[in-house]
Every structure is written in C-alpha cells, then in structure tokens.
TIMIKOL-698142 format. One record per atom (N, C-alpha, C, O): residue number from 1; residue in one letter; atom name; x, y, z. Coordinates in nm, 3 decimals, padded with zeros to 5 digits. Layout:
N
REC pos code site      px      py      pz
REC NUM    A   CA       X       Y       Z
...
This chain:
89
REC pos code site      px      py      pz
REC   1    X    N  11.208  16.164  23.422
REC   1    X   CA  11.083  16.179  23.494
REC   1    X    C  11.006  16.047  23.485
REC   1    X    O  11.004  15.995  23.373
REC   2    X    N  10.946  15.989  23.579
REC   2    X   CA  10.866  15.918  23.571
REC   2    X    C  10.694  15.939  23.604
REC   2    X    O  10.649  16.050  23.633
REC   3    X    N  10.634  15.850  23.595
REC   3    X   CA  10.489  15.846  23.613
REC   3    X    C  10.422  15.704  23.602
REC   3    X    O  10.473  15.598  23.565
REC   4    X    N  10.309  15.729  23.638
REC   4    X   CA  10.187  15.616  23.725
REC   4    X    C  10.097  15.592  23.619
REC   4    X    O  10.024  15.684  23.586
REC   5    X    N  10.089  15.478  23.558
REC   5    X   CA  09.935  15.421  23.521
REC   5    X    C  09.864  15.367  23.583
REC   5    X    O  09.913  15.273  23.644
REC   6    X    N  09.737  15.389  23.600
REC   6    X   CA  09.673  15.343  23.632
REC   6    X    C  09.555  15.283  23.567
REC   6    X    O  09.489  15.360  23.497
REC   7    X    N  09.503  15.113  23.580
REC   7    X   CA  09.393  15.049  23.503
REC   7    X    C  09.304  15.004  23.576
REC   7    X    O  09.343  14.940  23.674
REC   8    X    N  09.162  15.018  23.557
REC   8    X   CA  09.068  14.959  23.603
REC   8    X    C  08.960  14.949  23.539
REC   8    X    O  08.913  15.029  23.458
REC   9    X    N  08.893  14.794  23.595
REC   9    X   CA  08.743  14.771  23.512
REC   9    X    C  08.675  14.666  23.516
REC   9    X    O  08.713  14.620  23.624
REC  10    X    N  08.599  14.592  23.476
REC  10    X   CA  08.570  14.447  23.447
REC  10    X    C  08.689  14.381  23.320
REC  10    X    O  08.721  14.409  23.204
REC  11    X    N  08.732  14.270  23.436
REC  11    X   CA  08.837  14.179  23.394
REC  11    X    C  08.769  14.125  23.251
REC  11    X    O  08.650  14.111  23.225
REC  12    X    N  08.894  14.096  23.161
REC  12    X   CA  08.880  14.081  23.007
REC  12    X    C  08.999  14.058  22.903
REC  12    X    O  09.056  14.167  22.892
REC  13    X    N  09.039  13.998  22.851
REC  13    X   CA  09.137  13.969  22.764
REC  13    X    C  09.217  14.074  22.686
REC  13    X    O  09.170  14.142  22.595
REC  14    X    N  09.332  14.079  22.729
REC  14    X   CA  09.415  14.169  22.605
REC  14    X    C  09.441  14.309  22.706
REC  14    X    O  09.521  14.384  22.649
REC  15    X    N  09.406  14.352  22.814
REC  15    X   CA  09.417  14.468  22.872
REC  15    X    C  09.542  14.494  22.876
REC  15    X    O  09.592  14.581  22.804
REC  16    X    N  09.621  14.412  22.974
REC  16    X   CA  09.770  14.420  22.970
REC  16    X    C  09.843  14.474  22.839
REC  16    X    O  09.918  14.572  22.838
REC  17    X    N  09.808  14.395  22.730
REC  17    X   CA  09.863  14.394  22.604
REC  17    X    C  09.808  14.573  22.534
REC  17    X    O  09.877  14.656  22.476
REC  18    X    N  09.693  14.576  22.563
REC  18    X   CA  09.670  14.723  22.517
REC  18    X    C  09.747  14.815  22.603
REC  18    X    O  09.823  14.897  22.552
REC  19    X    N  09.737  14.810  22.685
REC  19    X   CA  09.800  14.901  22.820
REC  19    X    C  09.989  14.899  22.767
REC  19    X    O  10.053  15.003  22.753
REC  20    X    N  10.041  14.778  22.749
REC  20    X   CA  10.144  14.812  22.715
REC  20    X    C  10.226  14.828  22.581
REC  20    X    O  10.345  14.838  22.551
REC  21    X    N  10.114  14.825  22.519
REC  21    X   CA  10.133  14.847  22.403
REC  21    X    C  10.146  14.981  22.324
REC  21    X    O  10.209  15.008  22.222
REC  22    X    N  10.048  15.072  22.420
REC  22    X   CA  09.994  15.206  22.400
REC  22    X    C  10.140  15.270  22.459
REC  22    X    O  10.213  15.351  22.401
REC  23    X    N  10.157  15.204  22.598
REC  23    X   CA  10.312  15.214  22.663
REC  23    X    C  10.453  15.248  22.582
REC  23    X    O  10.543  15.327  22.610
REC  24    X    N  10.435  15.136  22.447
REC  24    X   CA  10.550  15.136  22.439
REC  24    X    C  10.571  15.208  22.303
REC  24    X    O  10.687  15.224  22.267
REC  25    X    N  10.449  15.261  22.208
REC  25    X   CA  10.413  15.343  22.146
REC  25    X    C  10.419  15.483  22.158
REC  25    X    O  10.402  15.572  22.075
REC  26    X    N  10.443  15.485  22.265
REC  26    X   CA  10.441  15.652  22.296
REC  26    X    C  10.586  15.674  22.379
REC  26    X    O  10.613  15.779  22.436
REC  27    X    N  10.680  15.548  22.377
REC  27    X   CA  10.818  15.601  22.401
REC  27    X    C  10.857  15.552  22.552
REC  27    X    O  10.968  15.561  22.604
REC  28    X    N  10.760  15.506  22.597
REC  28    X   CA  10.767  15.482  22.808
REC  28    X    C  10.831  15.340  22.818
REC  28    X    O  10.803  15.233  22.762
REC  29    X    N  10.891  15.363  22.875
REC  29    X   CA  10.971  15.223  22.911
REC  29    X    C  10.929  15.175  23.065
REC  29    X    O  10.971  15.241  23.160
REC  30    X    N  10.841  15.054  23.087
REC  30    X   CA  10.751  15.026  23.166
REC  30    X    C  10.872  14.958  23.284
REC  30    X    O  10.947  14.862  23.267
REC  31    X    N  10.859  15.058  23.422
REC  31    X   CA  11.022  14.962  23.526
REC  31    X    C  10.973  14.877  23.637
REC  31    X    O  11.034  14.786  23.692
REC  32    X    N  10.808  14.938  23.671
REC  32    X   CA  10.726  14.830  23.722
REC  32    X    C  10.575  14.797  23.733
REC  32    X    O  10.487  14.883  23.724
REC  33    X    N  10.553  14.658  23.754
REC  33    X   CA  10.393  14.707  23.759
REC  33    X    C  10.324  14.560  23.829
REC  33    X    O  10.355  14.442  23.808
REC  34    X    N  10.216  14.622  23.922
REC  34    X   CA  10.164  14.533  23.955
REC  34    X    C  09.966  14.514  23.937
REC  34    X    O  09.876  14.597  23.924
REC  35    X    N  09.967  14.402  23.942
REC  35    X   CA  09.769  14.381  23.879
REC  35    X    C  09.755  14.269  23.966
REC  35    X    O  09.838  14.182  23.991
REC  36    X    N  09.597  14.289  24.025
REC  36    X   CA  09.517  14.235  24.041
REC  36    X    C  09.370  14.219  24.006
REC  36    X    O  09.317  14.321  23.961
REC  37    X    N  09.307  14.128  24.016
REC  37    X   CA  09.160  14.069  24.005
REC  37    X    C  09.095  14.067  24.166
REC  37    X    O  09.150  14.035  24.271
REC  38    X    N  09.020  14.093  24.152
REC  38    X   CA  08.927  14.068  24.296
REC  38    X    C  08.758  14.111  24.214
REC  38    X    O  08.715  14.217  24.168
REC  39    X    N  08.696  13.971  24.225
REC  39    X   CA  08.583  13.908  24.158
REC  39    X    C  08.631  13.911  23.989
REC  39    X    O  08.714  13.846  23.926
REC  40    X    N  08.495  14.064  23.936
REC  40    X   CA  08.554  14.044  23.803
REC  40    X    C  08.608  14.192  23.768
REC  40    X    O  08.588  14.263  23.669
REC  41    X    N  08.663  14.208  23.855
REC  41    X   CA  08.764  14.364  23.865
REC  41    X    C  08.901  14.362  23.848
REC  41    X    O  08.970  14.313  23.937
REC  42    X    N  08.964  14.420  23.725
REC  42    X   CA  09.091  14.464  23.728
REC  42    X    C  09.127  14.558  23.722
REC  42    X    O  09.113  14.655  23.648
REC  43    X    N  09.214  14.516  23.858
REC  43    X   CA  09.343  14.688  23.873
REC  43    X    C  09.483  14.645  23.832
REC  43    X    O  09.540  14.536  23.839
REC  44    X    N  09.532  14.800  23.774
REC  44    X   CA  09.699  14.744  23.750
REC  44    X    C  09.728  14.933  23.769
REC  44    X    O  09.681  15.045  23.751
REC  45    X    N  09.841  14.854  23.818
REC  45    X   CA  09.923  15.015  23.832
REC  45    X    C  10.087  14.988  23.795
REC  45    X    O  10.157  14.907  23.855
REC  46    X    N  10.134  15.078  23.677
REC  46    X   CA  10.253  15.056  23.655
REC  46    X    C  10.314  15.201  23.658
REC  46    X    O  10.257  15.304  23.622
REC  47    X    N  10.454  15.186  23.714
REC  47    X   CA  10.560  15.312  23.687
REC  47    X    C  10.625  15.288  23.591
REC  47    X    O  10.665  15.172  23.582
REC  48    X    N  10.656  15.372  23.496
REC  48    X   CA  10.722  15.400  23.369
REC  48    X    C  10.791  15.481  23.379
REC  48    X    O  10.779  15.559  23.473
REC  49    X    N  10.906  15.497  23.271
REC  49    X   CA  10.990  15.648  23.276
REC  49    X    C  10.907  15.737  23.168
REC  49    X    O  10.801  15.703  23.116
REC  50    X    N  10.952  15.815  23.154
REC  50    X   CA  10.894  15.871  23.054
REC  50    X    C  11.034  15.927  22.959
REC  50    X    O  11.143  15.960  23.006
REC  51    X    N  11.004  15.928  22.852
REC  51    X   CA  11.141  15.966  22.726
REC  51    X    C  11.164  16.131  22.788
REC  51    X    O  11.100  16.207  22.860
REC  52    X    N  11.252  16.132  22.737
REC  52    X   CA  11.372  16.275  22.769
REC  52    X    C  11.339  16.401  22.698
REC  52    X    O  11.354  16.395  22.576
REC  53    X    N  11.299  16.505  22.745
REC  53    X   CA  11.259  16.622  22.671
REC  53    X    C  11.118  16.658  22.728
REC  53    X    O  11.060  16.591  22.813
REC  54    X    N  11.074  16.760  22.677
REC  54    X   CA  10.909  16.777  22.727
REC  54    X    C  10.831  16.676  22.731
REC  54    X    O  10.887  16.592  22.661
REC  55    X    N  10.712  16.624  22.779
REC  55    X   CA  10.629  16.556  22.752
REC  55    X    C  10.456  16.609  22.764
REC  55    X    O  10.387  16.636  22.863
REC  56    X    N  10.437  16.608  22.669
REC  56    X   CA  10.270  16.601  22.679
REC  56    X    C  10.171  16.496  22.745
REC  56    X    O  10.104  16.397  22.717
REC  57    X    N  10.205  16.588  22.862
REC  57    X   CA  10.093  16.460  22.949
REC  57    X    C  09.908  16.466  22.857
REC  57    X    O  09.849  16.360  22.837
REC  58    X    N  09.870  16.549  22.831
REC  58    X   CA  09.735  16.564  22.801
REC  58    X    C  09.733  16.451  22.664
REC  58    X    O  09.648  16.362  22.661
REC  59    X    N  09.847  16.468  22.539
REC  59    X   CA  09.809  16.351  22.483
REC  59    X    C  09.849  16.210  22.470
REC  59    X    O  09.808  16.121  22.397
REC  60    X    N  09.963  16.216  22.584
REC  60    X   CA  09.964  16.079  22.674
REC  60    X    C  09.810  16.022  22.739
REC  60    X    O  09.773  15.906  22.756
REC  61    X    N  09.745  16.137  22.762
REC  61    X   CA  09.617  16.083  22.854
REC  61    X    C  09.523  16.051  22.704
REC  61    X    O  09.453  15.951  22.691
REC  62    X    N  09.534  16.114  22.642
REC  62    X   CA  09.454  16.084  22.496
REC  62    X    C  09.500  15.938  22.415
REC  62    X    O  09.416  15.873  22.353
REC  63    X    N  09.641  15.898  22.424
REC  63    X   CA  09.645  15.784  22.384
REC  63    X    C  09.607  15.651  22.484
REC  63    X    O  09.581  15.537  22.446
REC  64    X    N  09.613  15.691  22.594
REC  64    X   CA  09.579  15.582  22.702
REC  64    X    C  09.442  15.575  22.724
REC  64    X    O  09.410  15.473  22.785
REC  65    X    N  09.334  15.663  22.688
REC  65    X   CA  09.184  15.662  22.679
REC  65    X    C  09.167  15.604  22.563
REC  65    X    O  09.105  15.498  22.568
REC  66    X    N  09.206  15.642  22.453
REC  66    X   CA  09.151  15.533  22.350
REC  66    X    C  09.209  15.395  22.362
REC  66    X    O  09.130  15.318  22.308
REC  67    X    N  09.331  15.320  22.417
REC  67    X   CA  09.332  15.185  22.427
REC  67    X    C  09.203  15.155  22.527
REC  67    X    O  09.121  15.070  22.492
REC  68    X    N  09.192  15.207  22.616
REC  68    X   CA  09.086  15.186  22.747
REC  68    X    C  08.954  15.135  22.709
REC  68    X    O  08.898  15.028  22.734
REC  69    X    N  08.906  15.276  22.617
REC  69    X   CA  08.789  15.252  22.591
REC  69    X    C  08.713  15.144  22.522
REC  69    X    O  08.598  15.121  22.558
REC  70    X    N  08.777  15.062  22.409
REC  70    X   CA  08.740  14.987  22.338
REC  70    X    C  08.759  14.812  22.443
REC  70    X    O  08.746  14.699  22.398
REC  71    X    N  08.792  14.855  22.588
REC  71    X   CA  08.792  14.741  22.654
REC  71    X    C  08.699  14.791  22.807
REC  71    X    O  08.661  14.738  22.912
REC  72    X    N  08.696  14.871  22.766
REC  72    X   CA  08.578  14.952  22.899
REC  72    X    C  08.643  14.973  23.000
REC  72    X    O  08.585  14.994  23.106
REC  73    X    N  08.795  14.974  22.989
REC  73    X   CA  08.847  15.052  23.053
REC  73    X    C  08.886  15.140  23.125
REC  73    X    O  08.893  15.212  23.025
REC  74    X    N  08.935  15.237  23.242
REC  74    X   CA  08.947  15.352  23.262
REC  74    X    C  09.103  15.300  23.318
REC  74    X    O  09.136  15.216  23.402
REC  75    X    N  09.194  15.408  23.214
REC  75    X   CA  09.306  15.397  23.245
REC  75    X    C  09.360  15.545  23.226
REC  75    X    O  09.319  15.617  23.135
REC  76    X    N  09.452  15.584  23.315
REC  76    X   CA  09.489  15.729  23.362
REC  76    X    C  09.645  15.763  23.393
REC  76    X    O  09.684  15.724  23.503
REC  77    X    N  09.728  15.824  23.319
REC  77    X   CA  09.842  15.875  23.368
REC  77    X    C  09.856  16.003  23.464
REC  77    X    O  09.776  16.095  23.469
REC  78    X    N  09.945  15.993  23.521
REC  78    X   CA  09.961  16.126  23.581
REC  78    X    C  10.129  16.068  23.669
REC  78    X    O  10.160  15.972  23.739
REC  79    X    N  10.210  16.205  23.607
REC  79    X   CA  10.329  16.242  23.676
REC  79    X    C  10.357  16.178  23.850
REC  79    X    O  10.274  16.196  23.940
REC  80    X    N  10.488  16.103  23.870
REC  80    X   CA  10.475  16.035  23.979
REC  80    X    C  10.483  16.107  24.085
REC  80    X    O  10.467  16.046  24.191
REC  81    X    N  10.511  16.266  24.092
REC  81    X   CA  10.520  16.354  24.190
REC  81    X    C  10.394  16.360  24.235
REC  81    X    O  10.358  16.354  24.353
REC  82    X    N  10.304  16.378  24.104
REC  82    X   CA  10.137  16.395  24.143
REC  82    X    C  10.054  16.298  24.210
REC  82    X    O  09.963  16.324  24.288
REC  83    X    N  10.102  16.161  24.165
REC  83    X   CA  09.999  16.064  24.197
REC  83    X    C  10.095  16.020  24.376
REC  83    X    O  10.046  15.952  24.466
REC  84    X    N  10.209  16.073  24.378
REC  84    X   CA  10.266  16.022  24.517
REC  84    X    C  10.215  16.132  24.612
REC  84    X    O  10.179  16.101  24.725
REC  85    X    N  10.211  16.285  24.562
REC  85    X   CA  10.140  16.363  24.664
REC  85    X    C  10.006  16.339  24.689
REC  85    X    O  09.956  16.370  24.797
REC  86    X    N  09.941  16.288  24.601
REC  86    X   CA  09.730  16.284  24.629
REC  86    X    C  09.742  16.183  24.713
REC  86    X    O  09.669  16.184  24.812
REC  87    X    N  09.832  16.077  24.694
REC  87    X   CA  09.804  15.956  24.768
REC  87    X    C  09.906  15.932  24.929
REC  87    X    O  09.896  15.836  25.006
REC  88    X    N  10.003  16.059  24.944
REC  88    X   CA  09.998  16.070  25.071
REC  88    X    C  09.959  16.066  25.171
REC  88    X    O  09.855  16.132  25.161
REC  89    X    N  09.969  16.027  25.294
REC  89    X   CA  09.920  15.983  25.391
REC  89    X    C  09.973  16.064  25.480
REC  89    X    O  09.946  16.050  25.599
C-alpha cells in the first residue's frame, strides 16, 4: 500500500530532514517526492510505501504532527487511494 505526504508552511531549515526522518522511523520507504518554495512558502508532497501488515494511519498522523509542529509545520498523511480520489478531477 502506498500513501501521500503532504508539507506545508513558512520555508525554514531542517523540514525535509524532519519529514524524512519521521519517514523513515516509522518503517516508509520514501519512492517519490517533490518540493517547492514560492515566496516564503513550502510545499512538498511525497509517495511512500508503507511496511507490510496493518497500518495505523491515525498514529502515523500522530508521528508526522509532532515533527511538523516544532517547525510550524502542517504535514498530513493519508492513504494514496484517498488523497487520489479527493483530488480527482
């Protein structure tokens, strides 16, 4: 199974590094991702797999809020079925 991160906020040092750090702590093996800046705004959105067996999305979302927060962050998982149906066109 895979799934979507998503980061955003005022641009700042170390985000990446928290973001994939929290990533690779919780078992996700990161297959792509792309970021930008536009002024002092960063977005990044990466697809990951997610490890084999159940997964707890709720404290996946609990470990990815606390890297976030301490950089003012708002960063958000959600299942790639989910984030590809909302964002259908």
């Amino acid at each position: 199974m895979h799934a979507i991160i998503t980061t955003t906020g005022k641009d700042r040092p170390g985000v990446i590094a928290a973001v994939a750090k929290t990533a690779a702590d919780e078992g996700l093996n990161i297959l792509d991702v792309s970021q930008t800046i536009m002024d002092d705004y960063f977005t990044m959105i990466m697809r990951v797999a997610l490890p084999d067996g159940e997964v707890d999305m709720g404290a996946l979302q609990e470990a990815f809020d606390a890297a976030g927060k301490p950089l003012g962050m708002v960063v958000r998982i959600q299942s790639e079925a989910l984030f590809s149906a909302i964002n259908d066109i």
